[in-house]
C-alpha positions in Angstrom: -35.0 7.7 12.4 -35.6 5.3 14.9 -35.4 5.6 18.8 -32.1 3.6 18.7 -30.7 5.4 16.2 -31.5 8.6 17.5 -29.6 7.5 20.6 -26.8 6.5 19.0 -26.6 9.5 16.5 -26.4 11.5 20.1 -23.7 9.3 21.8 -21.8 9.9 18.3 -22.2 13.7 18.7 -21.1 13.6 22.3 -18.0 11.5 21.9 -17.5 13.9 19.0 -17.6 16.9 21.4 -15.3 15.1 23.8 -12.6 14.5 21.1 -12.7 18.1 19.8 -12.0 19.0 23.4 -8.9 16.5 23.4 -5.1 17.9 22.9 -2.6 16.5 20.7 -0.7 13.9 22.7 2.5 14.0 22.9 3.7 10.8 23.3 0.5 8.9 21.6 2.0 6.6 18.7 0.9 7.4 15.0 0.0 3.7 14.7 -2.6 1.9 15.4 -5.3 0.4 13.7 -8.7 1.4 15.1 -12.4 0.4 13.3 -14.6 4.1 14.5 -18.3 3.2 14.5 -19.0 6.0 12.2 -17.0 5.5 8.6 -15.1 2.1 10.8 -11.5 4.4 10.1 -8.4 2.5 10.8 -5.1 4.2 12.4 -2.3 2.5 10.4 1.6 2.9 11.6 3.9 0.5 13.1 3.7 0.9 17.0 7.4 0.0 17.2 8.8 2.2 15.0 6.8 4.5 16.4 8.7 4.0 19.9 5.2 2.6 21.3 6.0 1.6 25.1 4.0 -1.5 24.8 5.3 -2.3 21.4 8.9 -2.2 22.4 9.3 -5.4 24.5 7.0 -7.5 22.6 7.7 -9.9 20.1 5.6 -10.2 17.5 4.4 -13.5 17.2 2.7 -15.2 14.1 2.4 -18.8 12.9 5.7 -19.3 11.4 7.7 -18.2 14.4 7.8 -21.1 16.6 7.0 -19.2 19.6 3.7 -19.0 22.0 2.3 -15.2 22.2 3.1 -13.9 25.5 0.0 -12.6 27.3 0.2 -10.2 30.5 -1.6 -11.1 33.1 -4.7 -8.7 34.5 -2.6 -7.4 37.5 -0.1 -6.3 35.1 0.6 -2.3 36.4 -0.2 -0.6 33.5 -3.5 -2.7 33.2 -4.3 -2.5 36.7 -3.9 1.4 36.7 -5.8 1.9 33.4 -8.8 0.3 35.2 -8.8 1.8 38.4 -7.8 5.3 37.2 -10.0 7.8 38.7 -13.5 7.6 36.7 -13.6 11.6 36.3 -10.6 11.8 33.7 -11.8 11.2 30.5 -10.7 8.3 28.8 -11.2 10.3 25.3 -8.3 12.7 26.6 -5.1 12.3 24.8 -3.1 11.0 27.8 -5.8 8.2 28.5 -6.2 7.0 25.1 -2.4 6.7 25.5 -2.8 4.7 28.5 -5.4 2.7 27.5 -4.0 1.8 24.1 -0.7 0.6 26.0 -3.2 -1.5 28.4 -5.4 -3.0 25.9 -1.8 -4.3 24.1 -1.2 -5.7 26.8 -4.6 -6.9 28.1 -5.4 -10.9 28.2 -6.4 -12.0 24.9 -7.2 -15.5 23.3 -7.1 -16.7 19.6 -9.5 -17.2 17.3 -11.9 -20.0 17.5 -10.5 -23.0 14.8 -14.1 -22.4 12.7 -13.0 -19.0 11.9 -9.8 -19.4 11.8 -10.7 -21.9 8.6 -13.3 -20.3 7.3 -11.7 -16.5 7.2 -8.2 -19.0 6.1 -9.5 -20.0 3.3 -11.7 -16.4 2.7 -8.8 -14.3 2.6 -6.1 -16.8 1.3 -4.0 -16.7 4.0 -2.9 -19.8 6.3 -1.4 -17.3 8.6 -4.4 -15.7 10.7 -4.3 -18.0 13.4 -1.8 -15.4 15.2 -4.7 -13.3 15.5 -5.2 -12.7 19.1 -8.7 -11.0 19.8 -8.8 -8.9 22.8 -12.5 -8.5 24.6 -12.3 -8.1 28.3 -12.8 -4.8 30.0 -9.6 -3.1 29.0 -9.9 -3.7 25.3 -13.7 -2.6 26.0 -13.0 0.6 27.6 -9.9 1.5 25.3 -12.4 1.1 22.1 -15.1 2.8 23.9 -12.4 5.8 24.6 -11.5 5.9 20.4 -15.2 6.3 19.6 -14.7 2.8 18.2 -16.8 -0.6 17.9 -13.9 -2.4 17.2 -9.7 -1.6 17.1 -6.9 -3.7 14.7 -3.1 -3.5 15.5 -1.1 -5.6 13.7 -2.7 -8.9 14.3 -4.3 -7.5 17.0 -8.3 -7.3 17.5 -9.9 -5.7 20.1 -13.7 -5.8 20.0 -16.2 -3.9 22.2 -18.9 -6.0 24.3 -21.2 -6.2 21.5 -18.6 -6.6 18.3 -17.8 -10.2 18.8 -21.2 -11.3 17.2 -21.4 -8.7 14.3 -19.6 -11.0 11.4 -19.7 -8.0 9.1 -17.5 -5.9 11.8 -15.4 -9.5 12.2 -14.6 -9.4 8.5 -13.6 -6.0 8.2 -11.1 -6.2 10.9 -9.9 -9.8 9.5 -9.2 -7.9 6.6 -7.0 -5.6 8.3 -5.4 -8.1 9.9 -4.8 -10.0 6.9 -3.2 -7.2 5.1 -1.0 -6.2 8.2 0.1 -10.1 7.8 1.1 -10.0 4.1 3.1 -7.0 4.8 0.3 -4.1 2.7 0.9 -1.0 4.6 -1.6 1.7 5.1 -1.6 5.5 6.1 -3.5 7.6 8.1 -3.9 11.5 9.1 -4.2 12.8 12.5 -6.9 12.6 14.2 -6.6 15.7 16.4 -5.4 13.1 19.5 -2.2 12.2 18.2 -3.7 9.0 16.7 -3.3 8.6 12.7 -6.2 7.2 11.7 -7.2 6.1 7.9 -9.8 8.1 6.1 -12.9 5.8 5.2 -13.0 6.5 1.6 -9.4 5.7 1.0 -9.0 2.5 -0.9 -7.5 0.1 2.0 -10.9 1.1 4.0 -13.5 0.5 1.0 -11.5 -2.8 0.7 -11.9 -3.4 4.1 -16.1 -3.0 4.2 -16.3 -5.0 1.2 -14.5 -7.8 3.0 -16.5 -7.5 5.7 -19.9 -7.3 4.5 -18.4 -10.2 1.6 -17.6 -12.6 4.6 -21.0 -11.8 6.7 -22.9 -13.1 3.4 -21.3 -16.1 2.8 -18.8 -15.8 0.2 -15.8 -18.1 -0.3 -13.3 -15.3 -1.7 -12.6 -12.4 0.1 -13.0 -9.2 -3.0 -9.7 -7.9 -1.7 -8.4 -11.2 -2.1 -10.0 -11.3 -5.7 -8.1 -8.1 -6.7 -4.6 -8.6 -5.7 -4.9 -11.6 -7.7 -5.6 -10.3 -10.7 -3.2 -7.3 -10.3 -0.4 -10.1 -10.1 -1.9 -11.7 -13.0 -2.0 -8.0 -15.0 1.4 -7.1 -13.9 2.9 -10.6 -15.1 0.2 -10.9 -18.0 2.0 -9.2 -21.3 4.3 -12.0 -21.5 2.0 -14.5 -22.5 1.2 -12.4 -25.8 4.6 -10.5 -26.2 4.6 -7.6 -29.1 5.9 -8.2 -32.3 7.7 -5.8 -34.2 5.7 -3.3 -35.7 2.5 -4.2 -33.3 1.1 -1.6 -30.9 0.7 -2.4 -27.2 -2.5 -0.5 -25.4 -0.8 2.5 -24.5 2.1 2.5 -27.2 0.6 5.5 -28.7 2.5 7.1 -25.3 5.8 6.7 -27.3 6.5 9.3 -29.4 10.3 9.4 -29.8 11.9 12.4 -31.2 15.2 12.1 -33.3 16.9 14.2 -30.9 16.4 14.1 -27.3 15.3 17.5 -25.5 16.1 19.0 -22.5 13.9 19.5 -19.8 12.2 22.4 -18.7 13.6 25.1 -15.9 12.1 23.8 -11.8 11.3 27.7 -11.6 9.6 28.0 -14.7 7.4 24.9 -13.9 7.0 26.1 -10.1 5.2 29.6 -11.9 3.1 28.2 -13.7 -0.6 28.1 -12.3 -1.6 24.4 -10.9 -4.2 24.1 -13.6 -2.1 25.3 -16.6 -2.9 23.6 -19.5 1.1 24.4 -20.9 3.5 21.6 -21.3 6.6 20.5 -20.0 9.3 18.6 -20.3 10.5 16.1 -17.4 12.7 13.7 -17.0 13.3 10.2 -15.0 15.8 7.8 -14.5 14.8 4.0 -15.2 16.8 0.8 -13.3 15.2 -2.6 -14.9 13.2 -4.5 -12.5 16.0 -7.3 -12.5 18.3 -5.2 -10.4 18.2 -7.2 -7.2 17.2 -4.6 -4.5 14.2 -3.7 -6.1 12.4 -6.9 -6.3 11.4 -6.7 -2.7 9.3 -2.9 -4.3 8.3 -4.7 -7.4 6.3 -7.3 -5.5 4.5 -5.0 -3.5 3.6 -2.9 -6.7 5.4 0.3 -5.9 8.0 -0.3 -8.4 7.2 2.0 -12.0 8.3 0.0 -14.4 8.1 0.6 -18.2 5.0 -1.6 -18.2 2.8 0.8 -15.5 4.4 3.7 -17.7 2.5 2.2 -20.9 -0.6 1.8 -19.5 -3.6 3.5 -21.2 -3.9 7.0 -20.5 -6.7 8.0 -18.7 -8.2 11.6 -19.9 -10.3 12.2 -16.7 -7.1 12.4 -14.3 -6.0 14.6 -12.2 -2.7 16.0 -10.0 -2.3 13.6 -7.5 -3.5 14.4 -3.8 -1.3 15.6 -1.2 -1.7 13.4 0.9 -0.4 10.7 -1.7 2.4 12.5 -2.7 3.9 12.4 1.0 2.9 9.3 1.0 4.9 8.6 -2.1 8.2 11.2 -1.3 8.4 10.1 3.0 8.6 6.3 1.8 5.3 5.1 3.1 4.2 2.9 0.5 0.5 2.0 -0.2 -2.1 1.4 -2.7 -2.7 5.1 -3.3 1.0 5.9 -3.2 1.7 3.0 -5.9 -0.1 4.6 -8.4 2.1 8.0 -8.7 5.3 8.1 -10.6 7.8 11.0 -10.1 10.1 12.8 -12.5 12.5 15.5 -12.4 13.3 19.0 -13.8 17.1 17.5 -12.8 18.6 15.7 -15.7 21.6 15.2 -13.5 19.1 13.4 -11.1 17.6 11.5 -13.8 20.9 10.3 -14.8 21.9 8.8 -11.5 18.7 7.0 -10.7 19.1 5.3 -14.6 22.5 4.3 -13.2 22.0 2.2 -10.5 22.7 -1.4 -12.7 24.8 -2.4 -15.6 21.7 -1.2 -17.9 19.7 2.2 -16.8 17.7 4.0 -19.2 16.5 8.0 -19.0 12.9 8.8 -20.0 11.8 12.2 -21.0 8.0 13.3 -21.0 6.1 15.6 -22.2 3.2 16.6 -19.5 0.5 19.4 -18.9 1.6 21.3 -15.6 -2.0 20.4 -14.5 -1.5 17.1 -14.1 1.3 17.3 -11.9 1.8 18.2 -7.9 5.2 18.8 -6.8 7.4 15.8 -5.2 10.7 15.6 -3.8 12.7 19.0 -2.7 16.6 20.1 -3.0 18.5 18.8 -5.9 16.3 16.6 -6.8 13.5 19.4 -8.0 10.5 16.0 -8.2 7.5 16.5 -9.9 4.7 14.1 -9.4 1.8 12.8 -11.7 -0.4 10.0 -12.1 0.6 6.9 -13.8 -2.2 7.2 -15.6 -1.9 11.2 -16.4 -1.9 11.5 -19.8 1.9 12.5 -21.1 4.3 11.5 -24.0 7.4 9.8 -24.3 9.2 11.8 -26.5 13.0 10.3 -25.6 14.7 7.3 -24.4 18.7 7.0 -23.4 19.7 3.9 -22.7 23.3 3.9 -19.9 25.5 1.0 -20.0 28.4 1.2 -17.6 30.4 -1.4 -19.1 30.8 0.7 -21.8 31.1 4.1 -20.2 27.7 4.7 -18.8 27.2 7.7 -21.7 23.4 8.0 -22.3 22.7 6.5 -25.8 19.5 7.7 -27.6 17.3 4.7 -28.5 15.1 4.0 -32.0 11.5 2.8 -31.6 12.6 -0.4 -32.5 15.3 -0.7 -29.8 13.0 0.8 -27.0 10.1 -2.2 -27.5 13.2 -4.8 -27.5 13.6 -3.4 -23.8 10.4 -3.2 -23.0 9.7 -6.9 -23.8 12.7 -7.8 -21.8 11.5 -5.8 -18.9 8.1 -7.5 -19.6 9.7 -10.9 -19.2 11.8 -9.9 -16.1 8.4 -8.9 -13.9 6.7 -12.0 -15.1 9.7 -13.8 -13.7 9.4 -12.6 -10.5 6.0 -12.8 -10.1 6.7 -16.6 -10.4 8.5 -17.2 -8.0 5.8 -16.2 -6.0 3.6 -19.5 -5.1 0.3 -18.5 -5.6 0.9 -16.6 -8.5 3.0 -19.5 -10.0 -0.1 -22.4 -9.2 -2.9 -19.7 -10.3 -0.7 -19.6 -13.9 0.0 -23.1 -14.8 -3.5 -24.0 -14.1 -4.5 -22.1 -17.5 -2.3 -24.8 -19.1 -3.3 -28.8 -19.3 -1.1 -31.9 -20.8 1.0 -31.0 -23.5 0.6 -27.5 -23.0 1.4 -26.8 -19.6 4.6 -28.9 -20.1 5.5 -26.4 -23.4 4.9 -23.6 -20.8 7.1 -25.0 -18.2 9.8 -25.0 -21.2 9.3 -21.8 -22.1 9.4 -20.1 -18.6 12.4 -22.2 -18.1 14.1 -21.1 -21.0 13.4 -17.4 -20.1 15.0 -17.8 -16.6 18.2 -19.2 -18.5 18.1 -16.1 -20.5 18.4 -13.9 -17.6 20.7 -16.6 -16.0 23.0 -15.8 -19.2 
């Protein structure tokens, strides 16, 4: 170990020390993106719905909104006091982060020079990061200094310590952030003892993050993150191009296997006694609304909507009960990529029943699942139980509900189920089309003659739906 690393491995135990001192904050907000030094952790909630003082009277500016960013001046009150408070407080104290958070918010700040704003532009695919507003002057300084931090992300704003500014590597990580918190991905965070929710640095959005980073210091073009989400909007429209014919198996078809009569599922108390790790199965149910139902496109695009097609996927023998953390993720509403991979069902076929009832067409699913695979979800009458999308499980029953004609729950053949399947194929595909990029990245497989047949035939499928 080197002398400078030694010295910073000891300033890193001594802010340590200082924040295991620090009480929980009462009035801190649970978001707030901050980059640590060690692990670069992010704390990830909205500020304003939060309550955040210095969130509530801002607007949040970015460059569609027609509007300058308002920047407070120096002397503002809250500044000024955050700089001349009394130097033997601790800024790592709860109350002082507080302060200093609401300061550095509200500290000068400028944007980002037009070279980076092209080149991170055209890295990250997004035309939108010139509302980044990078905070650097000694408020955002000492408020990252007090968070243990090299470098802090809300929103789209950055606030870099003295040295940060020059470290691209650091620049492209919080751009990445940034960029995320601009296309609407959310993350979440635990407690970090201060108050502050703060993202752990193995979760996914973090790894993302440093691969960004270290991808934009080296010269790349395409951001990785930038990379994936393409190609799961590409995977999540792709079974259309090849649809199933009848009698063909899709990847994870051998998940279906339909009995003539569909069961019951099993007693919540029963399930509930059984060990974590029992190997025993059990039967669950959950109630399906196609992805064409209006309110839910807004979840489909951001992948949190479980349709048929996530349900199908390959099982995967290595998984495991979700994580806790996930699951509240999942039952509280906070949507993210961890969160998005969980599907919930129900020992409640009265539950079941009403969430396949929400459209015209609803359909009821029952699985059959080893309790090991499963964590529990949602409380009261809805009795959840949670699992991987990926757990291994069977689907031994399908009802399909059709309110027109009286919403009873009508058993469906194997035959009948891949009909809906291919129609709820169809349906995602559509919707990822009207997204832009998705819609450009597609029609540039096709050429000539071919890309006008595929215009046809996507036009034809939106009549279909039309109909």
């Amino acid at each position: 170990m080197s002398k400078a690393q030694a010295e910073n491995a000891t300033t890193r135990k001594e802010q340590e020390k200082r924040r295991a001192r620090a009480t929980r904050a009462p009035a801190l907000p649970p978001l707030l993106s901050l980059q640590r030094s060690v692990g670069n952790a992010a704390v990830v909630q909205m500020l304003r719905q939060a309550g955040h003082v210095a969130a509530q009277d801002r607007h949040e500016h970015d460059a569609g909104c027609g509007h300058q960013p308002v920047q407070r001046s120096s002397d503002d009150a809250l500044v000024a006091r955050a700089v001349a408070e009394d130097e033997q407080v601790e800024d790592t104290g709860p109350e002082r982060q507080s302060a200093l958070l609401d300061a550095a918010l509200k500290s000068p700040s400028q944007a980002l020079p037009s070279s980076v704003v092209a080149k991170a532009g055209a890295f990250f695919q997004n035309d939108r990061l010139s509302a980044t507003r990078v905070h650097r002057g000694e408020v955002a300084q000492r408020a990252t200094t007090a968070m243990g931090a090299e470098a802090m992300t809300i929103g789209h704003h950055v606030f870099l310590s003295a040295t940060a500014a020059a470290d691209e590597r650091l620049m492209g990580h919080e751009l990445s952030h940034v960029d995320k918190n601009l296309k609407g991905v959310r993350e979440t965070g635990h407690n970090n003892g201060a108050g502050v929710s703060v993202t752990d640095p193995g979760q996914s959005s973090e790894r993302a993050a440093e691969a960004d980073g270290h991808a934009y210091a080296s010269g790349m073009t395409t951001a990785p993150s930038a990379t994936v989400h393409r190609s799961a909007v590409s995977a999540a429209g792709g079974p259309v191009q090849r649809m199933l014919q009848d009698g063909e198996d899709g990847p994870g078809w051998g998940r279906v296997a339909l009995e003539e009569k569909p069961p019951g599922s099993s007693e919540e108390d029963h399930i509930a006694g059984l060990a974590a790790d029992s190997e025993e199965e059990v039967l669950l149910k959950r109630g399906v609304t196609p992805t064409q139902k209006k309110h839910m496109v807004q979840e489909f695009m951001r992948h949190s909507f479980v349709s048929f097609s996530k349900m199908l996927q390959v099982p995967d023998e290595n998984s495991t009960a979700p994580d806790p953390e996930h699951i509240h993720s999942y039952t509280s509403g906070h949507r993210n990529d961890d969160s998005a991979k969980l599907v919930e069902f129900s020992s409640n076929p009265a539950i079941a029943s009403i969430f396949g009832s929400e459209a015209r067409f609803g359909y009821v699913i029952t699985v059959k699942i080893k309790r090991k695979y499963l964590g529990k979800g949602s409380s009261g009458s809805e009795k959840g139980w949670i699992a991987q999308q990926g757990a291994p499980f069977s689907i031994v029953a399908v009802e399909e509900k059709d309110s027109v004609k009286g919403g009873d729950a009508v058993p469906l053949t194997d035959a009948e189920f891949r009909e809906v399947v291919k129609k709820e194929e169809m349906a995602e595909f559509l919707l990822n089309f009207a997204n832009p990029d998705f819609m450009k990245e597609h029609m540039t497989k096709f050429a000539g003659v071919e890309k006008l047949t595929e215009a046809k035939r996507i036009a034809e499928m939106k009549k279909k739906f039309q109909d």
